[in-house]
N, C-alpha and C positions, 0 to 999 in steps of 0.2 A: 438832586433837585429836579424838579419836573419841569420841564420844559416842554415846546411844540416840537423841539429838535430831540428832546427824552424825554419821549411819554412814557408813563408810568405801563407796564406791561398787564396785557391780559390775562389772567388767568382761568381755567375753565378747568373744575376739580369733578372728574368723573369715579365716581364707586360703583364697585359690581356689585352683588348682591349672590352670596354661596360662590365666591371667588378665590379659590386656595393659590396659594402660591408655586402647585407644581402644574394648575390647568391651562397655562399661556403657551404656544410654542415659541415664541420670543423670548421668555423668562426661562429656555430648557426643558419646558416639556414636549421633545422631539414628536411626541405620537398623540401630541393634540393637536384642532385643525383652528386656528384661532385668526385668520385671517386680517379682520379689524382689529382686534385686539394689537394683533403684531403688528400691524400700521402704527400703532399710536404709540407703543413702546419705543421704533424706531424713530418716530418723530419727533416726539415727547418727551417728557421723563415716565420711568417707573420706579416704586418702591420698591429694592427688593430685602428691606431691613426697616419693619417699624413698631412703633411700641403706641397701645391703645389704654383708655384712662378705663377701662372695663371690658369682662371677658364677655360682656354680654352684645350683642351686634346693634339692638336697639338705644342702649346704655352708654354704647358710644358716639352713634349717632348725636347724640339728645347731647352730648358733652362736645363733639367738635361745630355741631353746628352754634352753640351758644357762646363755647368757649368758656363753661362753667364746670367742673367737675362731676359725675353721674350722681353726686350724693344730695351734690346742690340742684341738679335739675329735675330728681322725685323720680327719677327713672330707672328701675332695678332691677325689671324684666323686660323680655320681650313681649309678653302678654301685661300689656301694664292699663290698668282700669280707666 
């Protein structure tokens, strides 16, 4: 329960955009230079295991921001009209 003594926590949900999982040097990619990046992982959390409702980048977007599935939000490409 929420109280003034336990506020309900902030959360700030940052996505990269062409962000693979071996380009962090925080996440093991030793001989990348990721400076912010590796700030936030240490401070943070990082995913290093997750599962998306479409393989398409726009398609998933369009499903976690709604919270509807890609089929139900008309969204099937990334070029989408």
């Amino acid at each position: 329960m929420n109280s003034p003594k336990n506020p309900p926590p902030h959360i700030i949900l940052i996505m990269t955009d062409q962000q693979r999982f071996d380009t962090i040097n925080a996440m093991g990619a030793s001989w990348m230079k990721t400076p912010t990046l590796d700030r936030m992982v240490r401070e943070g959390v990082a995913f290093s295991n997750c599962y998306v409702t479409s393989p398409v980048c726009v398609g998933s977007r369009a499903s976690l921001f709604t919270g509807m599935y890609p089929h139900s939000t008309g969204v099937f490409t990334n070029f989408h009209p």
